[in-house]
C-alpha positions as CSV (number, residue, x, y, z in Angstrom):
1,X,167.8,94.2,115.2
2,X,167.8,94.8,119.0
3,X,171.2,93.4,120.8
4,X,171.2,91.4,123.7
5,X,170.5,92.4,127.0
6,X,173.7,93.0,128.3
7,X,174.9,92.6,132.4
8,X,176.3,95.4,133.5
9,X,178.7,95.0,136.8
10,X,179.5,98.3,138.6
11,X,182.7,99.3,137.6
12,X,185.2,100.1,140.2
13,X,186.4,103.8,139.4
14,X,190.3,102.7,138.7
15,X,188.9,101.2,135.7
16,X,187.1,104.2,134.3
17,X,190.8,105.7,132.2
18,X,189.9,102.1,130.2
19,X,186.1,103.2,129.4
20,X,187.2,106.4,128.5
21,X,189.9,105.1,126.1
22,X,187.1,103.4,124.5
23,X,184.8,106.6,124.2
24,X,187.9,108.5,122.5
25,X,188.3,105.5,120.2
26,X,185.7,104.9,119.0
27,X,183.7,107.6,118.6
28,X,186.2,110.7,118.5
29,X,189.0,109.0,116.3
30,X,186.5,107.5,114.3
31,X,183.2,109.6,113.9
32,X,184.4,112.9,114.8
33,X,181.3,115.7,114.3
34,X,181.9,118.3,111.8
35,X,181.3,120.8,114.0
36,X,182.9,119.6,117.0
37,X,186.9,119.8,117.4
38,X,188.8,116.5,118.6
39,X,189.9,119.0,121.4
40,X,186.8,119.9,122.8
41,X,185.8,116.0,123.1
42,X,189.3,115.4,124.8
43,X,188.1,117.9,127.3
44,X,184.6,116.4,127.2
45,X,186.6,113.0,128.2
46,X,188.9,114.2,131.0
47,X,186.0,116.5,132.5
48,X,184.1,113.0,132.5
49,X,187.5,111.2,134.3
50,X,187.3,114.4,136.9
51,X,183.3,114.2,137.7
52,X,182.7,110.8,138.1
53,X,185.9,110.4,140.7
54,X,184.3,113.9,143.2
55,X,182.9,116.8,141.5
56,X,180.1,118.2,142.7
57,X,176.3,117.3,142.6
58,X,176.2,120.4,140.1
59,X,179.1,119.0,137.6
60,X,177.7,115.7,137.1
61,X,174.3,116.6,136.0
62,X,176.1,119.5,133.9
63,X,178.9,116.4,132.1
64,X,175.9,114.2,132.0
65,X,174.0,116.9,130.0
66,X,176.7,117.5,127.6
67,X,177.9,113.6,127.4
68,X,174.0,112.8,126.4
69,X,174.2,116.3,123.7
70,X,177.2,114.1,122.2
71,X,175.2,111.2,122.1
72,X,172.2,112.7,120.3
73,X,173.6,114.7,117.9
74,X,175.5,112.1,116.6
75,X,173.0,109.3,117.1
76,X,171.9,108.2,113.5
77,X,175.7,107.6,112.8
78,X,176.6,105.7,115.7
79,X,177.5,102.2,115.5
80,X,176.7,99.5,118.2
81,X,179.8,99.2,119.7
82,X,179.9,103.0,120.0
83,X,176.1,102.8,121.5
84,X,177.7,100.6,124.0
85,X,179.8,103.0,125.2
86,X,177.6,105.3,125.5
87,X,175.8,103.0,127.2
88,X,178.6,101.8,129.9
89,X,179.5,105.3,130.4
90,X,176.2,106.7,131.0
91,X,175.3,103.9,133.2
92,X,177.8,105.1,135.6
93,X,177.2,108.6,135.7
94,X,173.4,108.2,136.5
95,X,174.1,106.7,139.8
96,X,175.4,110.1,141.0
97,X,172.8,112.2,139.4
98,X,170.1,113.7,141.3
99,X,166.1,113.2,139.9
100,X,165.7,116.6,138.2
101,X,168.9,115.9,135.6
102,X,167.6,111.9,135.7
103,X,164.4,113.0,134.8
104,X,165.5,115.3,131.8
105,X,167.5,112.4,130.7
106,X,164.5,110.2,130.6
107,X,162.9,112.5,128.3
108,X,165.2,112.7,126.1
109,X,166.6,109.3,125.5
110,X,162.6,108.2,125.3
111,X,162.1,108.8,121.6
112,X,165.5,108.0,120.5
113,X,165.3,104.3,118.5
114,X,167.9,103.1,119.8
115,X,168.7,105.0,122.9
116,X,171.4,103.1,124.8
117,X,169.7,100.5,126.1
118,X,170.5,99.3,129.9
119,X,170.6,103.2,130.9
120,X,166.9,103.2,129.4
121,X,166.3,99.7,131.5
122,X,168.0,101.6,134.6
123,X,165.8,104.7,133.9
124,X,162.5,102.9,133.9
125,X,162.4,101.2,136.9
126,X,163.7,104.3,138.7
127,X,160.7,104.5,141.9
128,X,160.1,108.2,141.0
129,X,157.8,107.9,138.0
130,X,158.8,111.6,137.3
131,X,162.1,109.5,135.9
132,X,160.4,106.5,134.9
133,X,157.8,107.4,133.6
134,X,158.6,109.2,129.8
135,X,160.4,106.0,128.9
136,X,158.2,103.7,130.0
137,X,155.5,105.5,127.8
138,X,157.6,105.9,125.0
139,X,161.0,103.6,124.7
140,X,161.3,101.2,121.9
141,X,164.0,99.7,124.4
142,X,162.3,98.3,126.4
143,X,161.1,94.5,126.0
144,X,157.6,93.1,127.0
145,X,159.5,91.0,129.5
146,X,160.9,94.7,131.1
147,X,157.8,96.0,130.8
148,X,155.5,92.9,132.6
149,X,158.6,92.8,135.6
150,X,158.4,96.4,135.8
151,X,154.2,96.1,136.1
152,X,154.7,93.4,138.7
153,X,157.2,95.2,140.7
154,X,156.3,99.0,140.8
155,X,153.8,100.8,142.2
156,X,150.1,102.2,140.0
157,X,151.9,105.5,138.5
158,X,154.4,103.0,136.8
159,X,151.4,100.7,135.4
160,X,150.1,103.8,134.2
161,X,152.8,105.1,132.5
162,X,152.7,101.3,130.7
163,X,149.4,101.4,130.1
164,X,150.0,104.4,127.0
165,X,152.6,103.4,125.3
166,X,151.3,102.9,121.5
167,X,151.7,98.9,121.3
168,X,150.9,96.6,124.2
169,X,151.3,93.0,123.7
170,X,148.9,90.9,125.2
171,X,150.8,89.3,128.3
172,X,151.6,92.8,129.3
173,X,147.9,94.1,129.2
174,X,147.1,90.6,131.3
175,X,149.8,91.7,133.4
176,X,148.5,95.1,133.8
177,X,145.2,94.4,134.3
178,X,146.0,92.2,136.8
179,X,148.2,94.4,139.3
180,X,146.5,97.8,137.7
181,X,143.5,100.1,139.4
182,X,140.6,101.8,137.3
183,X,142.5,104.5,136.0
184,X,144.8,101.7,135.0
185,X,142.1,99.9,133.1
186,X,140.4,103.1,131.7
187,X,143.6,103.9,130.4
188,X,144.0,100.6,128.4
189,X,140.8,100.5,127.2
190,X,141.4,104.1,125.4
191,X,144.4,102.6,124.0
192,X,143.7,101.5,120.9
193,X,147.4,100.0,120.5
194,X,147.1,98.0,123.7
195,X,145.5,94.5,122.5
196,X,143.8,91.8,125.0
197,X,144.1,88.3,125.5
198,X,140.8,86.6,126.3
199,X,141.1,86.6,129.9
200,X,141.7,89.8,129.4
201,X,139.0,90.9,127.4
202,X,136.9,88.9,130.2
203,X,138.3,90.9,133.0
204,X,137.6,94.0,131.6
205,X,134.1,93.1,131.3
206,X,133.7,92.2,134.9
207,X,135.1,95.7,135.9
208,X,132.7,97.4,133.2
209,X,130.0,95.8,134.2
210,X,129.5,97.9,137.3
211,X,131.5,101.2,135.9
212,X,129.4,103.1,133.8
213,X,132.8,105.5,132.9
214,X,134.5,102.2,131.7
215,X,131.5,100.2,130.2
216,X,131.1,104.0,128.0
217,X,134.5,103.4,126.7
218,X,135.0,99.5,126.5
219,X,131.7,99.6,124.3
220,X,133.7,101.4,121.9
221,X,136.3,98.5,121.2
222,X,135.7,96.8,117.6
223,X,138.2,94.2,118.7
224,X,135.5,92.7,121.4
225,X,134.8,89.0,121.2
226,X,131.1,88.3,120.9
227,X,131.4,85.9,124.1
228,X,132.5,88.8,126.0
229,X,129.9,91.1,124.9
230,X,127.5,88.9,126.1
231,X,129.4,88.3,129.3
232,X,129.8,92.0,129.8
233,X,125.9,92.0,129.5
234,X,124.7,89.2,131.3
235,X,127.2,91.1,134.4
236,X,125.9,94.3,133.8
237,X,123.8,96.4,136.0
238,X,120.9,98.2,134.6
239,X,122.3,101.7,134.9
240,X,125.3,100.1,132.9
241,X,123.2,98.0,130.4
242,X,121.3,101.9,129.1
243,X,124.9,103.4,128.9
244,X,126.0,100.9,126.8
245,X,123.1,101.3,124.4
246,X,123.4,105.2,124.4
247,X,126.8,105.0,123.6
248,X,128.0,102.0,121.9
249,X,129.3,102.3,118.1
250,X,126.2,102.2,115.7
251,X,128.5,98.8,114.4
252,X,127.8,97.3,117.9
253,X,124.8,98.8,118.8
254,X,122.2,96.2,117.7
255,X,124.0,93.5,118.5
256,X,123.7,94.9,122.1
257,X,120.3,95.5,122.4
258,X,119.5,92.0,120.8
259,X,122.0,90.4,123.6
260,X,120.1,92.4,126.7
261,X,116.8,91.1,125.1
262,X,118.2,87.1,124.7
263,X,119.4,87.6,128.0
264,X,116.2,88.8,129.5
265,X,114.3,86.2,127.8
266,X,116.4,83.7,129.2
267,X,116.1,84.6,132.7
268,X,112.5,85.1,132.6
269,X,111.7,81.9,131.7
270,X,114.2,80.4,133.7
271,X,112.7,82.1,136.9
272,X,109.2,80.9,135.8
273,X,110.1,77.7,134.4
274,X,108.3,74.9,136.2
275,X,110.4,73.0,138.7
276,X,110.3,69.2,140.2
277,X,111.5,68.4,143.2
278,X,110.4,65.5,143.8
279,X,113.1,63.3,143.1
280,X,115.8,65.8,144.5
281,X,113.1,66.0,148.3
282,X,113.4,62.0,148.1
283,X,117.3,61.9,148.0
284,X,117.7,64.7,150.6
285,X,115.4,62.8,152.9
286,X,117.8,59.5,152.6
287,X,120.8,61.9,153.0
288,X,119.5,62.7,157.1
289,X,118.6,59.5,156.9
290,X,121.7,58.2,156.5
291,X,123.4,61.2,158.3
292,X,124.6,62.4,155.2
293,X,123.1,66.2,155.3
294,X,125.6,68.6,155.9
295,X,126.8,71.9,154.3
296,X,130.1,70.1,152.4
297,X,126.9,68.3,150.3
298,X,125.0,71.1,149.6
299,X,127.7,73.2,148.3
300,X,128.8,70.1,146.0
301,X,125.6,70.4,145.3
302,X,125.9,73.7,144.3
303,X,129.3,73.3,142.3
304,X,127.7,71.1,140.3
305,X,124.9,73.1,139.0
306,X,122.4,70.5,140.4
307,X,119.9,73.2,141.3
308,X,116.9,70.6,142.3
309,X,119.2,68.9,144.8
310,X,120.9,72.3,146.4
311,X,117.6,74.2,146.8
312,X,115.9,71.1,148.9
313,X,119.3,70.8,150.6
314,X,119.0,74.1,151.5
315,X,115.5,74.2,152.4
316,X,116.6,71.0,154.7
317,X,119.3,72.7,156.5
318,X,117.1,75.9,157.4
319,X,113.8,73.7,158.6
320,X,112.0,75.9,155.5
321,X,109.8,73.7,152.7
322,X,111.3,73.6,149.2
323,X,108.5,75.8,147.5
324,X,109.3,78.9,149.9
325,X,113.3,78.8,148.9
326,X,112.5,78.3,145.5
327,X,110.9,81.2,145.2
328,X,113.6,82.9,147.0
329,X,115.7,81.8,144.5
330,X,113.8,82.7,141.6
331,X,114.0,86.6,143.1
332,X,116.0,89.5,141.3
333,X,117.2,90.1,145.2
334,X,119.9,88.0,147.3
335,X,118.3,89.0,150.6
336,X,116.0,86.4,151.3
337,X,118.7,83.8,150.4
338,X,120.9,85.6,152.2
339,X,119.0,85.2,155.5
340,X,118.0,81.5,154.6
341,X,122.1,80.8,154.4
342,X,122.7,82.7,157.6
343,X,119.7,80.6,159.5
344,X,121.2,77.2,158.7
345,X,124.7,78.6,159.4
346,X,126.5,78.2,156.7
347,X,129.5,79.8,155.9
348,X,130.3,82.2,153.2
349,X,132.1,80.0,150.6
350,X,129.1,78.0,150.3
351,X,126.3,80.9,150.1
352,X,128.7,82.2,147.2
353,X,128.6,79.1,145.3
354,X,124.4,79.5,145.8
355,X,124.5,82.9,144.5
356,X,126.6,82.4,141.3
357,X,124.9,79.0,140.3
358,X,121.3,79.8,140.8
359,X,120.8,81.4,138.1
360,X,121.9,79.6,134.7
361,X,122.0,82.3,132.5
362,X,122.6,85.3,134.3
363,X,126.5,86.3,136.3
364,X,127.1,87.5,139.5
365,X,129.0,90.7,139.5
366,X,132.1,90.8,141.1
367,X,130.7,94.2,143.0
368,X,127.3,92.6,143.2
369,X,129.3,89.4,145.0
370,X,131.1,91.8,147.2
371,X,128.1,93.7,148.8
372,X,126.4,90.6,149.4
373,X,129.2,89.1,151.6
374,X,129.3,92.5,153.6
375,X,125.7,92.0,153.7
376,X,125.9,88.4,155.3
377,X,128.9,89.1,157.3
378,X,127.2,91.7,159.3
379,X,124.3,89.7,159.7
380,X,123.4,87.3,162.6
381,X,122.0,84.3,162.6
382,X,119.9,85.0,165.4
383,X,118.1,87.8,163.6
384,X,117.7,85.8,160.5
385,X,116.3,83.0,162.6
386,X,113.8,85.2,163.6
387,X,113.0,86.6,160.3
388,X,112.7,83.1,158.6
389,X,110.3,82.4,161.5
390,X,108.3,85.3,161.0
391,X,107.9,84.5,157.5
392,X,106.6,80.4,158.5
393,X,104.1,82.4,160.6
394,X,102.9,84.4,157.8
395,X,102.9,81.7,155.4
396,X,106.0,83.0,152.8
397,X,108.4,80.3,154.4
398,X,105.9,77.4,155.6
């Protein structure tokens, strides 16, 4: 049973004679080694006493060394109050070690069961991940609460170092996944011992969906919800879609092709799918009637998945007909809606919300998203005045 976390207050140095009273009596009176005489712990003790209160950089890491030798030779028959003073006493030497003796330290306490536990706590959110980082991988000390301040806190090696430890809850993974980069999330996704929530599960497929490295290796989760298959599919780019086929588990394999075909059907025949507009032209035309017409309506419009009523908005705002932007939307491309959303001025909040609702059945990448607003930011709405106009003249826009 783990103890509780315990506070540790800096110890002023007067008070160190008391801690080392406790080291001699508890653990050399009462569990003295075999092969280690009471004498030579004495001197362990007063060489302790003499380093901590000025010995050189040299000394400490060499008392550190030999106080952590005591520790882990002795460790499966140390008690907890004994562990404790390892604990205290540790605590206070790391403060004056230098990273190369810290870092050996970390790698040796990081197997240990039941390693003392606030030095391991101390050690793992040390900023050099040379330190940090063979505890954080490995420590049973450590708590998911440690581990999800320590992912919110520190910098990508530290997530890293998380990220492959054999068990990962789920609100650490979240947590990960929410602060970590791509090696981050390639990394959990190898992890077999790292398990997702569903958000997580749905944020992994968003990033897979345009990384063919990560879709190779997310398709090789059995633990994937069906949902987010599907999602990961209906996100996916093309190049992503055929990795995903070549390499996904025989288990999985058919349930993917069958999900790229539904999904495909789908679109098709929502792209083709006969439209009437009547009702939603009539309602747009009492709208600038009434002075009602504005870009706060269409994208409520748009929120609301009322796609007759956003497309004649739209057409409205840009001085287009209603058959020429619904063809625009019907297109695999975002350019031409892209240059209809610049012409009637509209800002980028809104042509987003057009983008990811006209299409019922198939996503908006996050990457796909993101070039698209680079794409409208750079262009003016000059130039796609004049390319909406061209296209009236030519009879694709009339």
């Amino acid at each position: 049973m783990r103890l509780p976390t315990k506070v540790i207050i800096a110890v002023p140095l007067r008070h160190l004679p008391i801690l080392m009273d406790r080291l001699r009596i508890q653990f050399v009176t009462t569990s003295q080694p075999q092969n280690m005489p009471i004498s030579n712990n004495a001197s362990l003790i007063a060489e302790l006493e003499a380093a901590i209160n000025g010995g050189s950089q040299e000394k400490h890491a060499e008392t550190l060394q030999r106080v952590t030798d005591l520790f882990l030779g002795n460790v499966d028959r140390l008690n907890d109050a004994q562990i404790s003073t390892f604990d205290d006493v540790l605590c206070l030497l790391i403060k004056r070690i230098e990273t190369k003796a810290l870092a050996e330290l970390s790698a040796r306490l990081a197997p240990v069961a039941n390693a003392p536990p606030e030095v391991v706590r101390n050690l793992a959110r040390h900023e050099e991940i040379i330190v940090a980082g063979p505890v954080l991988t490995q420590s049973g000390q450590l708590s998911a609460n440690d581990l999800i301040e320590i992912a919110r806190t520190k910098g990508q090696p530290h997530l890293l170092a998380i990220s492959g430890r054999a068990r990962l809850d789920e609100a650490v993974t979240d947590q990960l996944l929410s602060g970590g980069d791509r090696e981050v999330a390639q990394k959990l996704v190898e992890n077999t011992g790292a398990w997702f929530s569903q958000a997580g599960f749905s944020t992994l497929a968003k990033r897979a969906a345009t990384d063919e490295g990560l879709a190779k290796n997310f398709s090789q989760r059995l633990d994937i919800p069906p949902q987010v298959l599907r999602e990961l599919l209906s996100l996916a780019t093309e190049t992503v879609k055929s990795c995903l086929i070549v390499h996904a588990p025989s288990e999985v394999k058919d349930e993917i092709q069958n999900i790229v075909a539904s999904i495909s059907g789908e679109v098709s025949r929502e792209a083709s799918a006969p439209r009437d507009f009547t009702r939603a032209e009539e309602l747009i035309s009492s709208m600038r009637r009434r002075i009602e017409l504005n870009e706060a309506a269409l994208l409520k419009f748009a929120n609301s998945q009322k796609y007759e009523e956003m497309v004649a908005a739209l057409a409205a705002l840009c001085c287009a007909s209603v058959q020429s932007v619904a063809a625009l939307m019907r297109s695999e491309r975002n350019d031409g809606i892209l240059i209809t959303c610049k012409a009637a001025g509209l800002k980028w909040a809104t042509v987003s919300a057009i983008l990811k609702n006209r299409f019922a059945h198939r996503a908006v990448a996050d990457a796909e998203l993101a070039q698209s607003k680079a794409d409208y930011l750079v262009l003016s709405q000059a130039t796609a005045e004049r390319t909406l106009g061209y296209w009236k003249a030519r009879g694709h826009a009339a």
